[in-house]
Backbone as a ProteinNet text record, in pm:
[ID]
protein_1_A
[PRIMARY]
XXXXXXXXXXXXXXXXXXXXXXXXXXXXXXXXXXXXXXXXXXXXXXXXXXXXXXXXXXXXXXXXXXXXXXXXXXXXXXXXXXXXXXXXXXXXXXXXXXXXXXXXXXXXXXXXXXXXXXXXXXXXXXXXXXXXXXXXXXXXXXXXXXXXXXXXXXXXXXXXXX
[TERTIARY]
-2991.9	-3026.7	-3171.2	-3255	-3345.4	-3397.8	-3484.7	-3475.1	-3465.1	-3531.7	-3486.9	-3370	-3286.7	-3147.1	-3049.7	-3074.4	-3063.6	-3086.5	-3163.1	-3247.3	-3159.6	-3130.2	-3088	-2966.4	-2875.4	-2781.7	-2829.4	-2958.6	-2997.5	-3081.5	-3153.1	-3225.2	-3137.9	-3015.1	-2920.5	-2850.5	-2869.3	-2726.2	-2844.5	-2963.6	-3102.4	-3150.5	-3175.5	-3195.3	-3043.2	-2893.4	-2834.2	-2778.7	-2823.5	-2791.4	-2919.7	-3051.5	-3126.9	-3134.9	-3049.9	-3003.4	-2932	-2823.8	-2730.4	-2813.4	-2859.9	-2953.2	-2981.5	-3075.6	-3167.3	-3039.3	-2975.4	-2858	-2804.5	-2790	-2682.1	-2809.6	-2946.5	-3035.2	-3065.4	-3103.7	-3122.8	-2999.2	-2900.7	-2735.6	-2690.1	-2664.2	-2604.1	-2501.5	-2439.8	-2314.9	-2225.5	-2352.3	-2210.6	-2239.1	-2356.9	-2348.9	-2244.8	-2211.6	-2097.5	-1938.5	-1948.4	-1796.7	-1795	-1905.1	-1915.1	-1878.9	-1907.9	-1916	-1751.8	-1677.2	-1599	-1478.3	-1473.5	-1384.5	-1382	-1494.4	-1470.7	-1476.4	-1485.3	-1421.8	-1269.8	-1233.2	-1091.7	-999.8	-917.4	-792.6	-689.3	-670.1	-554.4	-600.3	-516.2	-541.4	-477.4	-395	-365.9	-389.6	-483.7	-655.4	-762	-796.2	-863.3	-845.1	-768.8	-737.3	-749.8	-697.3	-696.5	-833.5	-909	-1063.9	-1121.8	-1087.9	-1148.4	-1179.5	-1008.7	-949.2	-1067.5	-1068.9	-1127.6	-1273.1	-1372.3	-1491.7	-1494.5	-1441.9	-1423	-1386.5	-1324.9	-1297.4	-1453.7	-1477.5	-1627.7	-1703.8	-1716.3	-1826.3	-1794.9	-1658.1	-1632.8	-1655.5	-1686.6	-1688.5	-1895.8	-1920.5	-2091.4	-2186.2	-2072.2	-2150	-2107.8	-2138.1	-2071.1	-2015.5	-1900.4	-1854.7	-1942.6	-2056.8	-2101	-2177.2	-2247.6	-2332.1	-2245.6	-2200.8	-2025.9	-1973.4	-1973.5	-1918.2	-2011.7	-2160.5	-2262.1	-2302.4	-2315	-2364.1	-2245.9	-2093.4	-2034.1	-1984.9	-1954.2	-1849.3	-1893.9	-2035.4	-2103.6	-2089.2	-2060.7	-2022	-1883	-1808	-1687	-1590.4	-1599.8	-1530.3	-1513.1	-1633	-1633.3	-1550.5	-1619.7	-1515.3	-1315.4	-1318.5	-1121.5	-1114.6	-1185.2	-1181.8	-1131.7	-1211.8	-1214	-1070.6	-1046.3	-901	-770	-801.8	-724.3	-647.6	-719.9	-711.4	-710.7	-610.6	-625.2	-764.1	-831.5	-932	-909.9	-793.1	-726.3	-690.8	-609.9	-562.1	-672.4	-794.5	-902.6	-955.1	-1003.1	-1021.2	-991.8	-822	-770.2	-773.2	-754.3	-733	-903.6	-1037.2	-1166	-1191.8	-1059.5	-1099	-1012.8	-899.8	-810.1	-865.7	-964.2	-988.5	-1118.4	-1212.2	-1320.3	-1301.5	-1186.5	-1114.1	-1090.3	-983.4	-975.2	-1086.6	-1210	-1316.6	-1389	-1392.7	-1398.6	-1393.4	-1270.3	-1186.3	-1128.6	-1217.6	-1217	-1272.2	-1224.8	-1211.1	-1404.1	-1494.9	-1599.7	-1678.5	-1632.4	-1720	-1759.4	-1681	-1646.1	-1725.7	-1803.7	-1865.3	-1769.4	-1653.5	-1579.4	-1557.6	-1542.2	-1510.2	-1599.6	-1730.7	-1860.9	-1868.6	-1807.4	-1824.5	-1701.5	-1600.8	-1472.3	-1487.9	-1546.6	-1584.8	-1747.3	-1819.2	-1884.6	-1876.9	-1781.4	-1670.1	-1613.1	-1479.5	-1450	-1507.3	-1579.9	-1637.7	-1581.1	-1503.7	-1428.4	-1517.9	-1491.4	-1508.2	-1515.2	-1583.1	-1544.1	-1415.3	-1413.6	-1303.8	-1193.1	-1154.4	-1036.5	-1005.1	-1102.7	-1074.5	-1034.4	-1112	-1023.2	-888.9	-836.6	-744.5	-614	-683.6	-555.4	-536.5	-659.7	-642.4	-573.8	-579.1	-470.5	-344.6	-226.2	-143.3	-190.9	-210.9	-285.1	-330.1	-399.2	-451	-376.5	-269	-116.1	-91.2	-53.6	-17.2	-64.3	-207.8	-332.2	-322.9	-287.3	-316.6	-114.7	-60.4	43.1	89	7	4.2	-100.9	-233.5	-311.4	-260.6	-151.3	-132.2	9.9	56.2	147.9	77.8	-42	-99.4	-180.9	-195.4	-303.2	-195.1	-59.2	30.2	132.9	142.9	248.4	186.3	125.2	22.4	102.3	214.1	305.4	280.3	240.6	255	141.9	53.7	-76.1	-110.1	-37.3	-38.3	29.2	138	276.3	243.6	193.7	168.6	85	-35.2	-145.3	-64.2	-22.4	113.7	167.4	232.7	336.6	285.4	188.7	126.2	71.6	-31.6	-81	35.5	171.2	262.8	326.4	325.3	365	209.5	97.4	27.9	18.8	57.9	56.6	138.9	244.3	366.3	351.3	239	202.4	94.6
-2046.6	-1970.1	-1923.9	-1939.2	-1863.4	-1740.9	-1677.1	-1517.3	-1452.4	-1490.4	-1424.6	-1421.5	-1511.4	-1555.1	-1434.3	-1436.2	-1337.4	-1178.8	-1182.4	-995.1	-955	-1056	-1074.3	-919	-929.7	-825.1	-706.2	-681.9	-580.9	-498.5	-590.9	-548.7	-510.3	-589.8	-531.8	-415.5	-387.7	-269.8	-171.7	-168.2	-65	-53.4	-161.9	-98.5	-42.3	-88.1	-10.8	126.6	196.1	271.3	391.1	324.4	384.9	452.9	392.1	367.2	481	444	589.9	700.2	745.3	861.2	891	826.1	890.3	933.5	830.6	910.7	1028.9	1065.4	1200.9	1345.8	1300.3	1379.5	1381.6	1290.4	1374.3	1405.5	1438.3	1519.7	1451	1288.8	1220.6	1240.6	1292.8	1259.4	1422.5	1532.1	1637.1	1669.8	1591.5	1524.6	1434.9	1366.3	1199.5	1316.1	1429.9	1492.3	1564.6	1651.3	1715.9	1658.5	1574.8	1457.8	1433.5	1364.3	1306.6	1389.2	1514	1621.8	1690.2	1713.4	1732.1	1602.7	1503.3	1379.3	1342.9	1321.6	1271.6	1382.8	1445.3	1531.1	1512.8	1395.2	1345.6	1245.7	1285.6	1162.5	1061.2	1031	882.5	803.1	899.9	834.9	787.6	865.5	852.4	734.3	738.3	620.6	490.6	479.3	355.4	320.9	433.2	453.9	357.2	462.9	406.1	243.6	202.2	47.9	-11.2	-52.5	-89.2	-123.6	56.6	31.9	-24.5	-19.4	-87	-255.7	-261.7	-439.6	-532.6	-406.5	-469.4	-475.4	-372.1	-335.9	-486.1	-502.2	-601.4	-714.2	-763.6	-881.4	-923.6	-797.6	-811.9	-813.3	-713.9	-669.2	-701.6	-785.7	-751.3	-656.4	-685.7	-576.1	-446.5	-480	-424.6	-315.1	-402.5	-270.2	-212.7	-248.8	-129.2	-63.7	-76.5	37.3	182.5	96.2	207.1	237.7	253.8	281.1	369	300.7	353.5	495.1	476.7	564.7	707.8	710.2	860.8	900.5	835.6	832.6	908.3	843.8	836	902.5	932.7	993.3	1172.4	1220	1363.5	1344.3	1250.1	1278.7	1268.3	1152.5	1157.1	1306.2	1367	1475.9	1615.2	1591.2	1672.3	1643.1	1495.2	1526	1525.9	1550.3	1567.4	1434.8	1346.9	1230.1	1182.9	1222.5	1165.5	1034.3	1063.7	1006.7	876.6	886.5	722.9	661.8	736.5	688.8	602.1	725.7	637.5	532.8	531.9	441	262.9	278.4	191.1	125.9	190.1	147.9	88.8	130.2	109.8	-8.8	-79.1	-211.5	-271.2	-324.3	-384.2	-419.2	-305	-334.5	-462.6	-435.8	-477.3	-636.4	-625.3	-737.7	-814.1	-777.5	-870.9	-895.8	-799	-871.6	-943.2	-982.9	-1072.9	-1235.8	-1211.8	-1333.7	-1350.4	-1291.3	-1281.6	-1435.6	-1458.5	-1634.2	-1637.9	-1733.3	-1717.5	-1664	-1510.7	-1404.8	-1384.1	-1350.8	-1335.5	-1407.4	-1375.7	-1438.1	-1525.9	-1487.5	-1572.9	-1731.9	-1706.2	-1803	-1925.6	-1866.6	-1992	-1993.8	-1960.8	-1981.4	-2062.6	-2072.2	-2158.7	-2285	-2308.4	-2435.7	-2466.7	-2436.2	-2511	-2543.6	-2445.4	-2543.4	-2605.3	-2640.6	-2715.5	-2840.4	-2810.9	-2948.8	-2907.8	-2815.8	-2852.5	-2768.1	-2806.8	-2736.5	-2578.4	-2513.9	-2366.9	-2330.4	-2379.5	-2403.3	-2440	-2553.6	-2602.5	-2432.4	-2420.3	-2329.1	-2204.6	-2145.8	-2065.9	-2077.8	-2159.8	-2197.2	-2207.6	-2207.2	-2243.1	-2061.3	-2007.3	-1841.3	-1769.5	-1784.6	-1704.6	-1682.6	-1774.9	-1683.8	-1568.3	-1627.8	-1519.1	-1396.2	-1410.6	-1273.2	-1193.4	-1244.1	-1204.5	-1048.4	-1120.2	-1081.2	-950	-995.2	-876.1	-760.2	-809.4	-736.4	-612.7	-688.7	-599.5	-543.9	-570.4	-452.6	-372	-394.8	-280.9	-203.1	-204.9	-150.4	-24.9	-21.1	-32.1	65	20.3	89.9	219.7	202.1	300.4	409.2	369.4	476.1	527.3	485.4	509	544.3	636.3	675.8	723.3	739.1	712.5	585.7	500.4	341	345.3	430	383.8	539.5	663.4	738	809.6	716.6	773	739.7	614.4	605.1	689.8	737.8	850.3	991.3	1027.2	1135.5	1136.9	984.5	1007.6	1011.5	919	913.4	1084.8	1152.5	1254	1376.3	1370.4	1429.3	1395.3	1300.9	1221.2	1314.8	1295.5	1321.8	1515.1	1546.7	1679.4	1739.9	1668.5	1693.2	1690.1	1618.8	1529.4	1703
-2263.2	-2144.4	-2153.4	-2026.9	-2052.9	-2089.8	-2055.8	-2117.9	-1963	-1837.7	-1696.6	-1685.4	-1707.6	-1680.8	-1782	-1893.4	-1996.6	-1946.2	-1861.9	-1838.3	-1709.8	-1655.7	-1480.3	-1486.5	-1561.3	-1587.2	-1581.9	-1682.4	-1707	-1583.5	-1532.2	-1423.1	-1306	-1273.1	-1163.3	-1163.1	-1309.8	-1383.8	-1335.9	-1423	-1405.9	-1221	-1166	-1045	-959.5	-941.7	-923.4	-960.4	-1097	-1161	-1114.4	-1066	-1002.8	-870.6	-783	-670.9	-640.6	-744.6	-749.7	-757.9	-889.4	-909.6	-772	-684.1	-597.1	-476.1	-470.1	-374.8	-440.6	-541.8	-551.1	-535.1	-644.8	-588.3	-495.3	-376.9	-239.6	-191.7	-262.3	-221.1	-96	-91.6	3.1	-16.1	-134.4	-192.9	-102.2	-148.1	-87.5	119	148.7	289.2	309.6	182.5	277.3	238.8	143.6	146.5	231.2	284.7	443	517.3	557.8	682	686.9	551.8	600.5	580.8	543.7	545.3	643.5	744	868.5	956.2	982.8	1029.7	1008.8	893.4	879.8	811.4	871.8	824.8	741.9	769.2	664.8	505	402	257.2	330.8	378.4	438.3	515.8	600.8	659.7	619.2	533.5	412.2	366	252.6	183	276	401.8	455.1	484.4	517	565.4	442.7	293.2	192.4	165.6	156.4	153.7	219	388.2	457.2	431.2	359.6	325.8	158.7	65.1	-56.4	7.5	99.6	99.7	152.7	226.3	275.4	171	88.7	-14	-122.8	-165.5	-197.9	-165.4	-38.8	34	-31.6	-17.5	-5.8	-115.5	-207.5	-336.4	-488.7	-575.3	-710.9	-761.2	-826.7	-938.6	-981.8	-1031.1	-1119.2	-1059.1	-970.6	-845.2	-771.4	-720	-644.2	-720.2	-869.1	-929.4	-961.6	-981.8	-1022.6	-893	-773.4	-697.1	-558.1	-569.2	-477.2	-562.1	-684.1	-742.8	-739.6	-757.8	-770.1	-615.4	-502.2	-402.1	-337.5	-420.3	-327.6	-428.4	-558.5	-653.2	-590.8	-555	-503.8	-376.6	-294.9	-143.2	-167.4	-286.6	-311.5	-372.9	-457.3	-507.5	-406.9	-289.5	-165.6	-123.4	-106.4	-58.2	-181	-276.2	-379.4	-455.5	-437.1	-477.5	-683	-753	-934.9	-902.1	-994.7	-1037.6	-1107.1	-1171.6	-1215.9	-1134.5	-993.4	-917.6	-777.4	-801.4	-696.7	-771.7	-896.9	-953.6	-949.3	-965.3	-927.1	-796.2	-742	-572.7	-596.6	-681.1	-617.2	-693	-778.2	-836.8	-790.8	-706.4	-621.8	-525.4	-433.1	-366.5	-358.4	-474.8	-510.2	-514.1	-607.7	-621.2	-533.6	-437.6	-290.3	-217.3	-239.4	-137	-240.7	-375.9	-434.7	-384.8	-361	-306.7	-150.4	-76.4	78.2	152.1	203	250	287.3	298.4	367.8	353.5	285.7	210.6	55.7	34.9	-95.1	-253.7	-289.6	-454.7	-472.7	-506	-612.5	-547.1	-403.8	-347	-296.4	-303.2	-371.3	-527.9	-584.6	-750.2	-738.2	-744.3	-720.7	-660.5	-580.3	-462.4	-566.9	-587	-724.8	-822.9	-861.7	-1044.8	-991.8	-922.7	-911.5	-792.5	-703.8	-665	-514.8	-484.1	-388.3	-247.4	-155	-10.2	-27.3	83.9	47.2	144.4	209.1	327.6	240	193.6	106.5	27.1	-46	-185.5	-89.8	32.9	78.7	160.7	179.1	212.7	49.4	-15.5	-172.8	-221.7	-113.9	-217.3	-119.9	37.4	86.6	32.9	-19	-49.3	-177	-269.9	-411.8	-310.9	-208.9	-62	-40.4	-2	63.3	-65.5	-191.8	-259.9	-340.3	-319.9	-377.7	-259	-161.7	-40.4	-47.9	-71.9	-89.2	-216.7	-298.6	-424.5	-435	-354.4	-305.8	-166.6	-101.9	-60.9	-101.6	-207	-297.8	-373.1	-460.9	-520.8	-417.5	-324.7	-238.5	-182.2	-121.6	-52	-200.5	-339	-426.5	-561.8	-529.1	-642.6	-751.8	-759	-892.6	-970.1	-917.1	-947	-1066.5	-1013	-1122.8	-1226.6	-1175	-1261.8	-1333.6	-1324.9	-1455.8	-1566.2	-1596.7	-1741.4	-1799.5	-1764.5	-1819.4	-1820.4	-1726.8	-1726.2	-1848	-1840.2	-1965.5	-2096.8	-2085.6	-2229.8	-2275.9	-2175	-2192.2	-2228.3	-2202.9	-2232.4	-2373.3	-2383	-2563.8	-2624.7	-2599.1	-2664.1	-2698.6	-2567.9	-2571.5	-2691.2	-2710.1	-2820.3	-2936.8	-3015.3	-3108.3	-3180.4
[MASK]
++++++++++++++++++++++++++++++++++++++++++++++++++++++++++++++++++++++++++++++++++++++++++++++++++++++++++++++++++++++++++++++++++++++++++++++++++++++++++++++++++

């Protein structure tokens, strides 16, 4: 590998990680929990609100910059509506995930159709059902927040004992 090719990580991680910074110092962050605590009333608005903007963010952005850049974001606003932090968490890599693999959009789905050789059309057409599926265990995971935070519960209770 070359050495640009080599740095490429570093420079995306460093300018999104920069990115963030300047958003929380100019306090976008307790503007976007203002905003959307008087906008939306309900966590099950919310959350669907969330879904929706994580699938886009997914569709547009890598892993890596959506995590450093939305999370200092959107961690305070689930906070506001009382949202477990494991629990937004999750839902903010499911979702990431499916717009990963969003037909047309999606990274993965020009990386897939260049390993294997195939159409991008074909390859999205072989990932809808795998869609289906992601799509109803993120929805699973987003309304049954037992699903993703019993185990830390339980464990943190074994541990409490110990």
């Amino acid at each position: 590998m070359t050495k640009n090719v080599k740095k490429r990580p570093v420079r995306v991680g460093l300018i999104s990680l920069g990115c963030a910074k300047n958003l929380v110092d100019a306090e976008v962050t307790a503007r976007a929990v203002d905003w959307t605590t008087a906008t939306i009333h309900s966590r099950w608005v919310f959350l669907l609100a969330l879904n929706i903007f994580l699938l886009i963010v997914g569709c547009l952005m890598d892993i890596y910059s959506a995590i450093m850049i939305q999370v200092p974001l959107l961690v305070p606003i689930g906070q506001a509506f009382g949202i477990n932090p494991v629990h937004l968490g999750i839902i903010f890599l499911a979702n990431l995930e499916l717009g990963l693999l969003t037909p047309t959009a999606g990274i993965n789905i020009f990386l897939a159709s260049y390993r294997f050789g195939k159409p991008v059309l074909q390859v999205s057409r072989a990932v809808i059902p795998m869609q289906c599926i992601l799509l109803l265990g993120l929805v699973l995971i987003t309304y049954l927040p037992a699903l993703t935070t019993f185990l830390p519960h339980w464990l943190g209770s074994i541990a409490d004992k110990i």
